[in-house]
C-alpha positions as CSV (number, residue, x, y, z in Angstrom):
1,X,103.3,96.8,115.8
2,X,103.9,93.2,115.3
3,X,107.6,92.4,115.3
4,X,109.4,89.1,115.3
5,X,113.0,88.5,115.6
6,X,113.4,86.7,112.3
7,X,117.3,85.7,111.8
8,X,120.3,86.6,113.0
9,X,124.0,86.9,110.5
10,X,127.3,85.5,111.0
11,X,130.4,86.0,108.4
12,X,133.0,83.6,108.6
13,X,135.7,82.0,106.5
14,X,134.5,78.7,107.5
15,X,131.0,79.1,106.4
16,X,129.8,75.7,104.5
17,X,131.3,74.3,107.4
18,X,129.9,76.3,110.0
19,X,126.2,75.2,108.3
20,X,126.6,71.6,109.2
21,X,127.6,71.9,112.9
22,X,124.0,73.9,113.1
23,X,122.3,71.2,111.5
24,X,124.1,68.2,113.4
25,X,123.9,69.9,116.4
26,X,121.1,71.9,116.5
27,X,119.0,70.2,113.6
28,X,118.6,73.6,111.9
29,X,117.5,73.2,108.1
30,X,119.5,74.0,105.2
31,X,117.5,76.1,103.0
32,X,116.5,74.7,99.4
33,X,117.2,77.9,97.5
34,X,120.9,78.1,99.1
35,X,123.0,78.3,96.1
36,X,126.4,76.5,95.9
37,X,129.2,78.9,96.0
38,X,126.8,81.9,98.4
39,X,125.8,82.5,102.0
40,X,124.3,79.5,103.4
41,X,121.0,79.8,105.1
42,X,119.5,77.7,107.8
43,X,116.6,78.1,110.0
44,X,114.8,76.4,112.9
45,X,111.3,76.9,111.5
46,X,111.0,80.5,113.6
47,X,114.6,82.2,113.3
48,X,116.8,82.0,110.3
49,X,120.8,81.5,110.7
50,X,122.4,83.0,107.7
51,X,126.1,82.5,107.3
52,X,128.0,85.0,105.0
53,X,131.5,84.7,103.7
54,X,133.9,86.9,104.8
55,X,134.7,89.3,102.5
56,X,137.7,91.4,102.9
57,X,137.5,94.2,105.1
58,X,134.7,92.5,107.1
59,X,135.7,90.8,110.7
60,X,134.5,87.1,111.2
61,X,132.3,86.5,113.6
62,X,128.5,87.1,115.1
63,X,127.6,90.0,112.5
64,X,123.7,91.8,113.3
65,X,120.1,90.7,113.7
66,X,116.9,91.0,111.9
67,X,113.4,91.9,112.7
68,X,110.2,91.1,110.9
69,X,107.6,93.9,110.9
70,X,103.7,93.9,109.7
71,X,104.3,97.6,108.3
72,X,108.0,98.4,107.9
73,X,107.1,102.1,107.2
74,X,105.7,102.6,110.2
75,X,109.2,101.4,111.7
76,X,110.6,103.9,110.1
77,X,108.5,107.0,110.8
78,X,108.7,105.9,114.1
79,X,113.0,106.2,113.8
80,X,112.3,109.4,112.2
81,X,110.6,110.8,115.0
82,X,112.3,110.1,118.0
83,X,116.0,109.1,116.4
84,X,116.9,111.8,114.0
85,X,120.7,110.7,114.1
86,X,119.4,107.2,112.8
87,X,119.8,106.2,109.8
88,X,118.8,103.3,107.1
89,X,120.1,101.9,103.9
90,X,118.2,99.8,101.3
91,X,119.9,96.4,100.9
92,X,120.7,94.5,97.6
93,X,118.6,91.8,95.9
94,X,121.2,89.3,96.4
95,X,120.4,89.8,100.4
96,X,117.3,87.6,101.2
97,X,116.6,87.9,104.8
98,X,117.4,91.9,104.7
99,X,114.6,94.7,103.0
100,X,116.7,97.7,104.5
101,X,119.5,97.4,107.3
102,X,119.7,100.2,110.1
103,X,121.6,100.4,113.9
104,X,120.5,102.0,116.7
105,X,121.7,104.8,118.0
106,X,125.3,103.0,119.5
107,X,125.4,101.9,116.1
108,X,124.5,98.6,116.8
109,X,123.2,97.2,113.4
110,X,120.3,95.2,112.5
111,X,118.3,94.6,109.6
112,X,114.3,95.4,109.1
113,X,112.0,93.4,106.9
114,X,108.2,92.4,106.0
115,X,106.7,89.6,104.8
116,X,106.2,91.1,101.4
117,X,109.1,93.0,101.0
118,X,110.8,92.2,96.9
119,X,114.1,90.3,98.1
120,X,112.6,87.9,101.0
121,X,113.6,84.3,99.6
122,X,115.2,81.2,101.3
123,X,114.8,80.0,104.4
124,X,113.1,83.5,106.0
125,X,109.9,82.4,103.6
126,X,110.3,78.7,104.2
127,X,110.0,79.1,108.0
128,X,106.8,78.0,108.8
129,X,106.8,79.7,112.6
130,X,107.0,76.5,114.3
131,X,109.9,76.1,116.2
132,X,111.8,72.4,115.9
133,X,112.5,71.3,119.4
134,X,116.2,72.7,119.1
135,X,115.7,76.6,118.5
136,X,117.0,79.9,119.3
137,X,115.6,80.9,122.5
138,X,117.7,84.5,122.5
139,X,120.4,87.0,121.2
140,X,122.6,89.0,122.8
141,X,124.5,92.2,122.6
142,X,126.5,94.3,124.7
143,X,126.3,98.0,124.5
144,X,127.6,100.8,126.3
145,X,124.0,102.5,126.9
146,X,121.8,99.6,127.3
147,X,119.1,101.5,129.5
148,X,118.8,103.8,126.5
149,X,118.9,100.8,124.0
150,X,116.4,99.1,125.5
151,X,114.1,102.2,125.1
152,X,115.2,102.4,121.7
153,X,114.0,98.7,120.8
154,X,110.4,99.3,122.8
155,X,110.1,102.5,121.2
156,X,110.2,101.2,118.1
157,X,109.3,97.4,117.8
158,X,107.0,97.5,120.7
159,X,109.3,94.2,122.0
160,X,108.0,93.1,125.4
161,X,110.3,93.4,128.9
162,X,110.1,90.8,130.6
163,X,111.0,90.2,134.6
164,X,114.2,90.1,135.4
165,X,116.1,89.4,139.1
166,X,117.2,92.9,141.3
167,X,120.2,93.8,140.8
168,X,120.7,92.5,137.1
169,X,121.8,95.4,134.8
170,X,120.9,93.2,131.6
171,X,117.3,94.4,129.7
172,X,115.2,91.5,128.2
173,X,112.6,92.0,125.2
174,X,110.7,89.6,123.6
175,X,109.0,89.4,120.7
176,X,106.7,86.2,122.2
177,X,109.6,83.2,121.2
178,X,113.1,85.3,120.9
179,X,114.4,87.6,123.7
180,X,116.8,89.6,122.8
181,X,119.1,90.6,125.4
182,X,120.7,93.9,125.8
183,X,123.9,94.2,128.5
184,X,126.6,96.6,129.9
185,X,130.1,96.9,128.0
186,X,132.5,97.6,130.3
187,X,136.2,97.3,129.3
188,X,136.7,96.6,133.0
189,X,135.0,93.1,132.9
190,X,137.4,91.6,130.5
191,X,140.5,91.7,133.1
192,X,142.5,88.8,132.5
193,X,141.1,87.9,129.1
194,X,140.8,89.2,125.6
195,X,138.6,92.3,125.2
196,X,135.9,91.8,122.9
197,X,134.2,94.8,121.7
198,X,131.0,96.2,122.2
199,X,128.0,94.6,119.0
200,X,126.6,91.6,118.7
201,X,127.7,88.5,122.2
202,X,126.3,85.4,121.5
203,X,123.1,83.3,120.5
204,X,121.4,81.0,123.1
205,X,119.2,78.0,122.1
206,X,117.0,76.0,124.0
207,X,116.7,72.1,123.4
208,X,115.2,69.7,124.7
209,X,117.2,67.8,127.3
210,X,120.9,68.9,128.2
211,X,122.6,66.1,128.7
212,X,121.4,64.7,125.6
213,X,122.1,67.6,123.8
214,X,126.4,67.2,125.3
215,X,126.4,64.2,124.1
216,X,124.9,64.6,121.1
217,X,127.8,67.3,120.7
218,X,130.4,64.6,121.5
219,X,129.1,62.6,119.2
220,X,129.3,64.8,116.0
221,X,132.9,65.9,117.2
222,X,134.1,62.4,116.8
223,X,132.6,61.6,113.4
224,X,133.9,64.7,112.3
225,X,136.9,66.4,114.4
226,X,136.3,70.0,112.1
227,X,132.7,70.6,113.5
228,X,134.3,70.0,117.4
229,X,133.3,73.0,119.3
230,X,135.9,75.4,120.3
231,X,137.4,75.9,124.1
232,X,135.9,78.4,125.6
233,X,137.2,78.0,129.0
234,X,141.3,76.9,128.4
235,X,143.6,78.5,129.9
236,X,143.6,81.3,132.3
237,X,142.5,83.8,129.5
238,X,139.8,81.1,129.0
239,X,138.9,80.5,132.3
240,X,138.4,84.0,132.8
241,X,135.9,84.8,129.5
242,X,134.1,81.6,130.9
243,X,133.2,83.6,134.0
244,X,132.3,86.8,132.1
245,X,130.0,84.6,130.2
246,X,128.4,82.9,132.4
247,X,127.8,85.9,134.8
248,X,126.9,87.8,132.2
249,X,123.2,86.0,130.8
250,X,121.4,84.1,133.5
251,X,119.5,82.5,130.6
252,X,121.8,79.6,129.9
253,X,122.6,76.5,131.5
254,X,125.8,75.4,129.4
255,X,128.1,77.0,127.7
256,X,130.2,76.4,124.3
257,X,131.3,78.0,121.4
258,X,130.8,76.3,117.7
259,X,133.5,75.3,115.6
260,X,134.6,79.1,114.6
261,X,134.2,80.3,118.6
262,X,130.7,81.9,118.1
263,X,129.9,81.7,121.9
264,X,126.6,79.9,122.3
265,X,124.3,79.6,125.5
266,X,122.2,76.7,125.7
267,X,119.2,75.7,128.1
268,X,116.8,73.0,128.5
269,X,113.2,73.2,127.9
């Protein structure tokens, strides 16, 4: 089966806002279809960023995935067969990067699509597959069964492993370009900071040059002090979630968090 992971969801309160720092830092592209007053979608010509408005009863912050399939069907005989207790829901018209949204069996959600599917508009159409030199390299997620999730996500979406070091209880799949990353939630680890639970951790990207890239950051933050990123490492309770990160995913050089404290990981090319 050929999968791709094709965008990933954040719902915030902030969310016009939180557009602009992923185009002035990250040179993402607003999507032409993105009507004023609605989710904004923008993409990096592979992966598509859309950011929701919180609703009530939904909690801001890094929301699911999405994966591209050839044959979507297939997906979901293959759920059928070896994940009974899984389950799928058919998502509105008004959703244009989401045919049918479903979670693995620790409920971790995500959203399936193909290319043809009736409600695929916006920026998951407009991206050409060519990454810009900024892009999202991975995505992350912390579960309490990741040896079993990782199975689930091979199973499948045929997603690649890939090497990792001994010792490292993380999985890596790829889909080619995007790896998503699959770790251990363990109340234990956040000793001496907030506890964040278990779903969707962060989103790395990969740019060109890293330095460049900080200063490019410092740059946006004083032309415009609402897109400055926020601390991720102040304070004890900081210094302490810094650690976590960074121990967490090998796959980043720098660390930061954007203007409404989605934690990012960022590497150079």
């Amino acid at each position: 089966m050929l999968a791709k992971i094709n965008h990933v969801a954040i719902v915030s309160d902030n969310y016009a806002q939180l557009a602009q720092f992923y185009e002035a830092a990250f040179g993402m592209r607003t999507s032409a279809k993105t009507r004023p007053g609605r989710a904004v979608t923008v993409g990096d010509g592979y992966v598509g960023l859309n950011i929701n408005p919180r609703r009530a009863g939904r909690s801001a912050g890094l929301d699911h995935f999405g994966i591209e399939v050839d044959d979507a069907e297939e997906a979901f005989a293959r759920i059928a067969k070896h994940y009974p207790s899984v389950k799928w829901l058919k998502r509105p018209s008004t959703r244009p990067f989401a045919g049918v949204t479903t979670h693995d069996p620790d409920g971790n959600m995500f959203d399936i699509s193909q290319k043809n599917m009736a409600n695929r508009t916006s920026v998951y159409v407009e991206n050409d597959g060519k990454a810009n030199p900024r892009h999202i390299d991975h995505v992350a997620l912390r579960t309490m069964r990741p040896d079993e999730m990782a199975t689930f996500y091979r199973t499948v979406f045929e997603l690649t492993p890939t090497n990792k070091s001994a010792g490292d209880p993380n999985h890596y799949l790829t889909d080619g370009h995007v790896t998503l990353v699959i770790m251990p939630w363990d109340i234990t680890d956040y000793d001496g900071t907030g506890i964040i639970t278990q779903g969707m951790d962060h989103i790395g990207f990969r740019v060109e040059d890293l330095e460049t890239f900080k200063a490019d950051v410092a740059r946006i933050a004083g032309d415009n002090p609402r897109l400055t990123p926020a601390p991720v490492s102040s304070g004890a309770e900081g210094a302490a979630l810094e650690k976590l990160f960074a121990r967490s995913c090998p796959l980043g050089q720098h660390r930061l968090a954007d203007c409404d404290g989605i934690l990012i990981d960022v590497s150079a090319a």
